[in-house]
Residue, then its C-alpha position, 0 to 999 in steps of 0.5 A: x495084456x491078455x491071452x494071445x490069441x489069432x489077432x496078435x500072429x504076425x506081431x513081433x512080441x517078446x514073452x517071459x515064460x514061467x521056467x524052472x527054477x525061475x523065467x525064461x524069455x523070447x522074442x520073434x514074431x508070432x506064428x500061432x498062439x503058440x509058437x513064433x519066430x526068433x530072430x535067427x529064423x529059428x520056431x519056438x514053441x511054447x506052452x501058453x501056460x506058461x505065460x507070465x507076461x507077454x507085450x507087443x514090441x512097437x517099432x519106433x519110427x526111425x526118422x533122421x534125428x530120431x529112432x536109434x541111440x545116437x551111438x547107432x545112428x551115427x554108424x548107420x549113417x556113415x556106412x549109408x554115406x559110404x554106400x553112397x561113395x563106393x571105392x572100388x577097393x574095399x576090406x574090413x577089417x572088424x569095425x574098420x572099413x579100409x578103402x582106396x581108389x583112384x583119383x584125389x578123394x579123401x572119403x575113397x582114400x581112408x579107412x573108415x572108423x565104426x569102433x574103438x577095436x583098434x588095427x591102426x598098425x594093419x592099416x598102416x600097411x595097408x595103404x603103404x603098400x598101395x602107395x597111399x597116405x595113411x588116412x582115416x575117417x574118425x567121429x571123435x564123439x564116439x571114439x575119442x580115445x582112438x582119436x587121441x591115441x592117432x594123434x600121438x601116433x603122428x596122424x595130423x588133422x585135415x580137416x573136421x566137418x559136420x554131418x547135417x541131416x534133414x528129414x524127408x523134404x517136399x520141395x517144389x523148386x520153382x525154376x528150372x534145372x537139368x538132371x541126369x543119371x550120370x555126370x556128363x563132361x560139363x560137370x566132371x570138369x567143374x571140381x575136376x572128376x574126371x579120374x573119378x568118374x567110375x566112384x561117381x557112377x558105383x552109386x545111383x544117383x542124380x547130377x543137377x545142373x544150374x543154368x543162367x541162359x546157357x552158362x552153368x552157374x551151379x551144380x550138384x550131386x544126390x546119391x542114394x542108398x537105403x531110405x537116404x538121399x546124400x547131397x554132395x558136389x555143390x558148387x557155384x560159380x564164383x563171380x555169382x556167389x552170394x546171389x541165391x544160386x547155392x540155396x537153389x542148388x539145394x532146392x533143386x537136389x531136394x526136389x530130386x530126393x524121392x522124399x528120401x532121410x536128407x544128409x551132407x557133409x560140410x567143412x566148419x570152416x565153411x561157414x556161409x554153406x553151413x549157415x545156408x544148410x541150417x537155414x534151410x532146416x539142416x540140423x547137426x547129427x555128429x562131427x567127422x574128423x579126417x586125419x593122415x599120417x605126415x607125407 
């Protein structure tokens, strides 16, 4: 590239400069031709010729399944789903983040893994003194030998399910539904979340609910955090399933999603939601894992 000159302040560049014995980097964003702002928010001035070669950094777009290395966007999405989840006890504890609440939530009552650092004894302690099963949430992609080394500790496998992301949706739902800030009796009673009430209403997020004439048939959950939208909750009522009622569900939670990154957690045994999800443009981003001491 050229000489950096006024029409280049403001971009973020990184910049070899000529330095005895041999180069010397740095990057941050340009305040002047000769000077910028590292990401410390420390200035850094430099001798423009000293220049050996200088280049724009262009921001790749982060979209749901692009942006990042897996390994990152796999982090960044389960923190953004436990944002959307928020249990009123939380600690962290280096790459772990260990949570409990009240109420039969599995997601509300497990500590959370982001890394192979290992603090399986700490955790251990942490949820006996609480009463609490020892419980974890694991992407074994990512850390199979933390995983491994869980199960011979004695940690039984729940459940396994699959993280589906979509990008932003322009749905139009061309029926009617009814959408609230928070969950009203009717719906807390479907799944039986009344303990859970206050987990629910930590997070912004919008509750849906399907009608055929005046009885609820469906219902929904989408949460919000960052530039996602998490959908959760969906429930059909038995006697009408298999009758379209859970793709309208889904189309009435997209039509709430403000043109949000989509996401949802569904079992892999689940085979007509993840079948559903999938059809509807969902693609697997990771798998989660679930695993708890014995009783």
């Amino acid at each position: 590239m050229g000489q950096i000159s006024e029409n280049d302040i403001g971009k973020r560049v990184t910049i070899r400069l000529h330095d005895n014995p041999g180069y010397r980097d740095i990057v941050g964003h340009l305040l002047s031709p000769t000077s910028l702002k590292n990401r410390h928010g420390e200035i850094v001035q430099f001798d423009p010729a000293q220049i050996y070669i200088w280049r724009e950094i262009v921001e790749v777009a982060r979209t749901a399944t692009s942006g990042a290395p897996l390994s990152v966007r796999i982090n960044d999405l389960e923190k953004i789903a436990n944002q959307t989840w928020k249990a009123k006890e939380e600690q962290h504890l280096g790459n772990w983040i260990l949570r409990a609440d009240v109420g039969v939530t599995r997601r509300a009552n497990s500590a959370l893994i982001l890394g192979s650092d290992n603090h399986i004894e700490v955790m251990i302690n942490w949820y006996t003194q609480r009463n609490l099963r020892p419980t974890i949430s694991i992407v074994p992609e990512i850390n199979s030998e933390l995983d491994s080394e869980l199960e011979i500790r004695g940690f039984k496998k729940l459940l396994d399910l699959e993280v589906m992301v979509k990008n932003s949706a322009e749905s139009k739902a061309e029926f009617e539904y009814e959408v609230t800030d928070d969950p009203n009796d009717e719906w807390l009673q479907v799944h039986g979340d009344e303990s859970i009430y206050p987990l629910l209403t930590r997070t912004p997020a919008k509750y849906i609910y399907l009608r055929d004439q005046s009885k609820l048939v469906a219902i929904g959950r989408i949460a919000f955090a960052a530039d996602w939208a998490l959908i959760s909750r969906i429930w059909v009522s038995p006697e009408l399933r298999g009758r379209g009622y859970g793709r309208k569900m889904l189309q009435a939670l997209e039509n709430e999603s403000g043109n949000a990154k989509l996401a949802l957690q569904v079992q892999k045994e689940n085979i007509a939601a993840y079948e559903l999800y999938k059809s509807a443009g969902y693609l697997n981003h990771h798998s989660g894992r679930f695993r708890a001491l014995p009783h």
